[in-house]
C-alpha positions as CSV (number, residue, x, y, z in Angstrom):
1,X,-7.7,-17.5,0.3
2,X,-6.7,-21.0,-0.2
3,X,-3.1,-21.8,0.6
4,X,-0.7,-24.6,0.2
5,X,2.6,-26.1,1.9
6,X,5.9,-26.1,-0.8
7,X,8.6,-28.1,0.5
8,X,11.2,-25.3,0.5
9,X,11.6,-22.1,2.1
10,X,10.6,-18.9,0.6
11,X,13.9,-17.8,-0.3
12,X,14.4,-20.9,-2.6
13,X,10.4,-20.2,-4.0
14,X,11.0,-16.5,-4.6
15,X,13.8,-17.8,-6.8
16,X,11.9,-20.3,-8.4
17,X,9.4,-17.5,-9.0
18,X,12.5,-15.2,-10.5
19,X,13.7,-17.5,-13.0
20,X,10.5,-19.2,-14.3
21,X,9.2,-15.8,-15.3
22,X,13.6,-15.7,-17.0
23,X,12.4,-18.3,-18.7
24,X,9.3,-17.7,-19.9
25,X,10.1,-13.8,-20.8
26,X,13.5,-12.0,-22.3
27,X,13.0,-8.8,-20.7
28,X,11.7,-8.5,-17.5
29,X,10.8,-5.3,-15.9
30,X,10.7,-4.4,-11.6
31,X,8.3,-2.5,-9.6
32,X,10.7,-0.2,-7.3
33,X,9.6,1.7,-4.3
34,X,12.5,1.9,-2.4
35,X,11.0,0.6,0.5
36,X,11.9,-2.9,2.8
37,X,9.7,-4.9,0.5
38,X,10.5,-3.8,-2.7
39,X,14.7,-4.0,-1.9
40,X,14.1,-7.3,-0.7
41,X,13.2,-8.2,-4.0
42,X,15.6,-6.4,-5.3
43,X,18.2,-8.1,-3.5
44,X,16.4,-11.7,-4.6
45,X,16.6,-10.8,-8.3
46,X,20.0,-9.8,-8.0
47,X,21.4,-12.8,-6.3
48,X,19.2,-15.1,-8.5
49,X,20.7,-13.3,-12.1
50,X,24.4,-13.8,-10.6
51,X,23.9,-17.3,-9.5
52,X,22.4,-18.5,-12.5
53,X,23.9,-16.3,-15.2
54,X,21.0,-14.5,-16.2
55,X,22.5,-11.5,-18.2
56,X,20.9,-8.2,-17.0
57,X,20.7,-6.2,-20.0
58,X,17.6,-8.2,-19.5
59,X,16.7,-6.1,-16.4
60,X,15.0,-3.0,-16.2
61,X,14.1,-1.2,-12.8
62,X,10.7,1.5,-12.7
63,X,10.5,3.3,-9.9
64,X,7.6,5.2,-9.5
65,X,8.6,8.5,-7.7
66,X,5.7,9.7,-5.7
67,X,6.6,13.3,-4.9
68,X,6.0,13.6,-1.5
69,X,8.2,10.9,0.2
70,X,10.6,11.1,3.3
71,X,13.6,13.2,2.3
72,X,16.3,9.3,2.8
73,X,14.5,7.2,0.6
74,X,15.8,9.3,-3.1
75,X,19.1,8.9,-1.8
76,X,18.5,5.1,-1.1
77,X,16.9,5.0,-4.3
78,X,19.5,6.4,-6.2
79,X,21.8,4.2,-4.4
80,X,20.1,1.1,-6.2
81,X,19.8,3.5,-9.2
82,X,23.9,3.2,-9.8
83,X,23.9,-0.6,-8.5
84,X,21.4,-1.8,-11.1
85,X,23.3,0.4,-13.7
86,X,26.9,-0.4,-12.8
87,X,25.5,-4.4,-13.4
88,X,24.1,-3.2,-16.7
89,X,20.7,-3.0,-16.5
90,X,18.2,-0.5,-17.4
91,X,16.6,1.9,-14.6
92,X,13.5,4.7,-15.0
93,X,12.8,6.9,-12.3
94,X,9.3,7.9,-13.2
95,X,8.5,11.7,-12.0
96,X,4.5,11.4,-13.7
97,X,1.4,13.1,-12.6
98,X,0.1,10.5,-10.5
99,X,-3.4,10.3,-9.1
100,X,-3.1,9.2,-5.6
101,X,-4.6,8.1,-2.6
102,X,-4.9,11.4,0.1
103,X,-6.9,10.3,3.1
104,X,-6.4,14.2,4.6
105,X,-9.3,15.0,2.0
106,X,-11.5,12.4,3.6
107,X,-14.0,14.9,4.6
108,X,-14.0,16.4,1.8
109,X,-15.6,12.9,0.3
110,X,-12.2,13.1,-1.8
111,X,-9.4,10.9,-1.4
112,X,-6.5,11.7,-4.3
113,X,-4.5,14.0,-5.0
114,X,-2.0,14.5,-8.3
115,X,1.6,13.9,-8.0
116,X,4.5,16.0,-9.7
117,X,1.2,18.4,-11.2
118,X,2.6,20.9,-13.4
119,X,-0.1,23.2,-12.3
120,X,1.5,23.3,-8.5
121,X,5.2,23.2,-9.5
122,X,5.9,26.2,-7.2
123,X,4.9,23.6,-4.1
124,X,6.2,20.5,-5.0
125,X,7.9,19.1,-2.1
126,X,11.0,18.2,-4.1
127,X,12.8,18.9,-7.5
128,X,12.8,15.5,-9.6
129,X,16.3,14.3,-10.3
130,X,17.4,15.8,-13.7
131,X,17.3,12.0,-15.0
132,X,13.8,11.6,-14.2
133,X,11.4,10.7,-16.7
134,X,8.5,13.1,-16.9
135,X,7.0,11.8,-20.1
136,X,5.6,8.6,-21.4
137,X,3.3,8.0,-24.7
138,X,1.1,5.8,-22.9
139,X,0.5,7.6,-19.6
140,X,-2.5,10.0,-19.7
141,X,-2.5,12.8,-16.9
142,X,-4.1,11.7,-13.2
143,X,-3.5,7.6,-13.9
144,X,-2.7,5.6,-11.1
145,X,0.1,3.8,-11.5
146,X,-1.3,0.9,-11.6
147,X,-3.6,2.2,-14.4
148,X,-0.6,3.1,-16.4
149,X,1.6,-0.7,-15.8
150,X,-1.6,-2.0,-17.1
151,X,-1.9,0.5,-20.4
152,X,1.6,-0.3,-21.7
153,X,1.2,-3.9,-20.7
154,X,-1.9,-3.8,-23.2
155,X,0.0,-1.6,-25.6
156,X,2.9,-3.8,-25.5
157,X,2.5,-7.8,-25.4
158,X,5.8,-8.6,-24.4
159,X,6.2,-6.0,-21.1
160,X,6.1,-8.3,-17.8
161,X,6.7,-6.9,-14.1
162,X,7.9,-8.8,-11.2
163,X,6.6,-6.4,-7.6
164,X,7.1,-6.8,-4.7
165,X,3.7,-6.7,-2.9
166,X,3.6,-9.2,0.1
167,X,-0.3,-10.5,1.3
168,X,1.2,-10.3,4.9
169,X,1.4,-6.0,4.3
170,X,-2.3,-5.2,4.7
171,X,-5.1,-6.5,4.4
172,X,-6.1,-4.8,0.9
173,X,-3.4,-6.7,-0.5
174,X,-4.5,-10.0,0.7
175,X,-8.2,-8.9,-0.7
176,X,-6.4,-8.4,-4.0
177,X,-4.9,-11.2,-4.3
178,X,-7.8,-13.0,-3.5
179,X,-9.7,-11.0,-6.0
180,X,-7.0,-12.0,-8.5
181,X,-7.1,-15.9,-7.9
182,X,-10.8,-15.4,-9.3
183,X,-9.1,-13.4,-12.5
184,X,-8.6,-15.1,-16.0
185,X,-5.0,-15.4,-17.0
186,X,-4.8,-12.5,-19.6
187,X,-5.8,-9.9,-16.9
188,X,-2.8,-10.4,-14.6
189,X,-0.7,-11.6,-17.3
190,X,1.9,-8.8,-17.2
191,X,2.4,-9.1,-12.8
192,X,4.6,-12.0,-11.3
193,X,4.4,-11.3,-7.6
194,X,7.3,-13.7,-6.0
195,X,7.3,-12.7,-2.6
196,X,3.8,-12.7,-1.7
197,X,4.1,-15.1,1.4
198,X,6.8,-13.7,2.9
199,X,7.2,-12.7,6.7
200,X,8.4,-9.1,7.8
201,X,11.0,-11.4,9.3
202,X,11.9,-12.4,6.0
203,X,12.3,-9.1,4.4
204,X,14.5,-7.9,7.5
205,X,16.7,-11.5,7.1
206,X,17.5,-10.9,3.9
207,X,18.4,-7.2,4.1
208,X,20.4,-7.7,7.4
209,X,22.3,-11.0,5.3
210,X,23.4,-8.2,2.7
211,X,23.9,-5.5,4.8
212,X,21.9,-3.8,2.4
213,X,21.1,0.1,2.7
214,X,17.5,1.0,3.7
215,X,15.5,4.3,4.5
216,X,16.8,5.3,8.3
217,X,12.6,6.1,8.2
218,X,12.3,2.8,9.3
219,X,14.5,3.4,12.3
220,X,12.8,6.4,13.3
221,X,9.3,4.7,12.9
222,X,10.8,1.5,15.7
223,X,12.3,5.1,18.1
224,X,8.8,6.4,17.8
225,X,6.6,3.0,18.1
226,X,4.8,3.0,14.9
227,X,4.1,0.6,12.5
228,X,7.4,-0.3,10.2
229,X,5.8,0.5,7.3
230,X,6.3,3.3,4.7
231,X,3.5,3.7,2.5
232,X,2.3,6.3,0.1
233,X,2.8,9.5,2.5
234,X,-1.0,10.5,2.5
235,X,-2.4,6.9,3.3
236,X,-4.4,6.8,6.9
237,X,-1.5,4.1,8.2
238,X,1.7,6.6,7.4
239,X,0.2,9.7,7.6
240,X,-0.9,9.5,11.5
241,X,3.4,8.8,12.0
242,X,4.0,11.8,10.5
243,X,3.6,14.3,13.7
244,X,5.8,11.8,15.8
245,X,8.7,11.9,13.1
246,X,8.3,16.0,12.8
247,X,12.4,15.9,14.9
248,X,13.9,14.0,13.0
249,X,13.0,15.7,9.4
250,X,13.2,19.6,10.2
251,X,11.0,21.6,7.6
252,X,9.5,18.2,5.5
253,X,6.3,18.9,7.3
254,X,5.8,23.1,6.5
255,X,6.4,21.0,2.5
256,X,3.7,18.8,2.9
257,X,1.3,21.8,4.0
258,X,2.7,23.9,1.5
259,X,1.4,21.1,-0.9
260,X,-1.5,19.8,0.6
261,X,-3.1,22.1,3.4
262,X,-5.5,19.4,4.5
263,X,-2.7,17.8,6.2
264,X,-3.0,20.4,9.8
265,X,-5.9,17.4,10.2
266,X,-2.9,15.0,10.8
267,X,-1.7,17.1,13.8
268,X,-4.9,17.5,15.3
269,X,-6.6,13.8,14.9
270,X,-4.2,11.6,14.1
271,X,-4.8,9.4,17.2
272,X,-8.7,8.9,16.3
273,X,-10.8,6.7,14.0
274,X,-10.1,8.9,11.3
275,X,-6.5,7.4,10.9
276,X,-7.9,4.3,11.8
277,X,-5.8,4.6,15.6
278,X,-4.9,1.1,17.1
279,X,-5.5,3.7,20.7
280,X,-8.9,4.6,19.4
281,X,-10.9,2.2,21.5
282,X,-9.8,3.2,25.3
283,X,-9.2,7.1,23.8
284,X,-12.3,7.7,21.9
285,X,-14.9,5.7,23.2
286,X,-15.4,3.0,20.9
287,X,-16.6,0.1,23.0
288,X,-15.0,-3.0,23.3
289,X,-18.5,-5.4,23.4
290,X,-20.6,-6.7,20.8
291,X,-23.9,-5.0,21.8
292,X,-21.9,-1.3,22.9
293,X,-20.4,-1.4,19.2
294,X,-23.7,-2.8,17.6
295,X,-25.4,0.2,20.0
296,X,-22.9,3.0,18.5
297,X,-23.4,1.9,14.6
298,X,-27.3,2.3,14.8
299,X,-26.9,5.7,16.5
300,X,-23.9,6.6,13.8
301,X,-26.1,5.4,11.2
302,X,-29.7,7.2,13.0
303,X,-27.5,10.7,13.3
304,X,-26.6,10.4,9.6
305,X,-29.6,9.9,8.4
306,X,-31.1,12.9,10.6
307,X,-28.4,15.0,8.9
308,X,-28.6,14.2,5.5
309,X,-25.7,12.5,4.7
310,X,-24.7,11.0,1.0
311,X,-21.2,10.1,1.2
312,X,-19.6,7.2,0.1
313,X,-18.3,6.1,3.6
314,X,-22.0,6.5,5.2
315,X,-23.5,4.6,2.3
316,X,-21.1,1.5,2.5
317,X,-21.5,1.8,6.3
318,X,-25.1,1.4,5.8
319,X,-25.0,-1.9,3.2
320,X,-22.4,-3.0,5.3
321,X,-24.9,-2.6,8.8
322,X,-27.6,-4.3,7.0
323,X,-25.8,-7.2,5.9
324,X,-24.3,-7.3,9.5
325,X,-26.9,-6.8,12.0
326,X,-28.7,-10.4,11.6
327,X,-25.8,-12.1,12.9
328,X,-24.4,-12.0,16.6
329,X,-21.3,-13.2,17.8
330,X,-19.2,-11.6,15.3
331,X,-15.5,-10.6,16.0
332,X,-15.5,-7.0,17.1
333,X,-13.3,-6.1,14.0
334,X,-16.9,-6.9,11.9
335,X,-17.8,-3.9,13.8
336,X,-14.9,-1.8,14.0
337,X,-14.7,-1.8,10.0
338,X,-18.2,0.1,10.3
339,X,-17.4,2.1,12.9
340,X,-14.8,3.5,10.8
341,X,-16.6,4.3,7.7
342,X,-19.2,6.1,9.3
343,X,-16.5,8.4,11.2
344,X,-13.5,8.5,9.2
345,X,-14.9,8.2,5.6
346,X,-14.6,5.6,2.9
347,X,-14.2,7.4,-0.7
348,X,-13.0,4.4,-2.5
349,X,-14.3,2.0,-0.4
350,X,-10.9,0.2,0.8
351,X,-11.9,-0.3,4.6
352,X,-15.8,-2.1,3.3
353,X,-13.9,-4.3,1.3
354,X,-11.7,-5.4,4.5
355,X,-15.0,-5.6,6.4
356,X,-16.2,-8.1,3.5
357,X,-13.0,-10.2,4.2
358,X,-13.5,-10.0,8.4
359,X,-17.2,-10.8,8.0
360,X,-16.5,-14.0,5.8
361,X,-14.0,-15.0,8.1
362,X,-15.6,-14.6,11.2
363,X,-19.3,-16.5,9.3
364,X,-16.5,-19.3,8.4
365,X,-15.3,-19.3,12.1
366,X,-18.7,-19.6,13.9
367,X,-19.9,-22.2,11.3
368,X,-16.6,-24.6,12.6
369,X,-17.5,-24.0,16.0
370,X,-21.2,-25.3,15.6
371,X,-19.9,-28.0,13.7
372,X,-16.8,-29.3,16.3
């Protein structure tokens, strides 16, 4: 993705950002997780607004609640709730039925699951908040919620979102913002995203500056040495924490079974390729050569083949192999992309399109080489 130097720092763009979409729109509504990234904005919009008068009956706050999330992040949510009403803006807390992603039903070729269903109300992991809004005349049971941002930006001209979605997060983000550069105007028109270059370092400054509240998840994650990152709870990268944060939330886990059985798999194989484990190489015997890894993917692919399979992550595995296996001095995470599909699933076909963005890069990089 092409990139260019601004001659401030990213605080002073993120408020550019703020107030140019002030300008350009009266009301202006914010994506809310309650997560590092999404307070950090949070915090920017807040400061921006004061500083430059910016009334914030203007303001409204969406946060979409997700069902299953780590029993401190509603009461840090709720904590933002009263801030952002005591200022006099507007704030939703969205209990819908969400269709989400669910990596525990990867072998199952099925990777969602429905949030807040009415049809599993005796095993929701929590009671929504008697605030919580539980119906909208443009949501449609199992949207995304990203389908349903998009169907009442359509239905309503005027609605505009600033998120808080940073391309340094993961690198589906970055592959959506790249896809989005490539976009005409009126598809994105609704998102402002005003933080997308910053650093994790940036996020922590300006929470640490405030002495802002934040999910004590993200402590537990640094005592346990996971990633400091708090997904949706099913996704491969926060669902392999889970078994190594079972002490410091007694009784969330027998919830999440309750809700979604699958999730024993965690317990069991959270440390393989299945959730994508950063130990996976020296654990699990994934080599760490060109031709060993090149040698595994044909007998991944030979085996499936031999057993019939027709699943999304074999097939993708497959295009990805034959596009692949011409070249040769790829970088090993050309490979490890494959490897992953053909043993932990692809349903929606997230990890192929982060082996298309590898690939590229790695093509790019040999071609400067020969060139130098």
């Amino acid at each position: 993705m092409l990139t260019r130097p601004l001659n401030m720092n990213v605080f002073e763009a993120a408020e550019k950002r703020i107030l140019n979409v002030f300008a350009k729109h009266y009301y202006v509504d914010m994506g809310f997780s309650g997560g590092k990234d999404s307070i950090a904005l949070m915090l920017m919009t807040i400061h921006t607004m004061r500083k430059h008068g910016i009334d914030f009956k203007r303001l409204s706050v969406s946060f979409v609640d997700e069902e299953a999330i780590y029993p401190d992040v509603p009461e840090v949510v709720e904590h933002y709730r009263r801030m952002i009403l005591s200022l006099g803006g507007t704030f939703n807390w969205l209990c819908l039925p969400w269709r989400h992603y669910n990596c525990t039903n990867t072998l199952l070729d099925e990777d969602s699951w429905t949030c807040w269903d009415i049809r599993a109300k005796d095993k929701w992991v929590r009671t929504p908040p008697p605030y919580a809004l539980r119906w909208h005349p443009d949501f449609k049971y199992g949207m995304s919620y990203q389908e349903f941002f998009k169907a009442v930006a359509r239905k309503h001209d005027k609605f505009v979102q600033i998120i808080g979605v940073r391309a340094a997060e993961s690198v589906q983000r970055l592959t959506s913002f790249h896809r989005m550069a490539y976009q005409n105007a009126a598809a994105r028109r609704y998102l402002y995203n005003v933080i997308y270059d910053w650093k994790d370092s940036d996020v922590w400054k300006i929470i640490m500056d405030n002495n802002a509240v934040f999910p004590k998840t993200y402590m537990n994650l640094w005592r346990v040495g996971a990633k400091l990152r708090m997904s949706q709870i099913f996704a491969a990268d926060t669902c392999r924490a889970i078994p190594r944060l079972l002490v410091f939330y007694p009784g969330f886990y027998e919830k999440l079974q309750r809700r979604c059985p699958n999730i024993d798999i965690v317990l069991l194989y959270y440390d393989t390729r299945l959730f994508k484990s950063s130990s996976q190489s020296s654990k699990h015997g994934v080599g760490n050569n060109e031709e060993t890894m090149r040698e595994q993917i044909r007998k991944g692919i030979q085996d499936g083949i031999k057993n019939g399979r027709t699943d999304n992550g074999f097939r993708v595995a497959r295009k990805a192999w034959s596009k692949t296996e011409r070249y040769s001095g790829l970088d090993l995470a050309v490979y490890r992309h494959i490897l992953n599909m053909l043993h932990g699933g692809d349903a929606k076909s997230r990890t192929y399109r982060a082996w298309m963005i590898d690939l590229n890069a790695s093509l790019r990089k040999s071609c400067t080489n020969e060139k130098g």
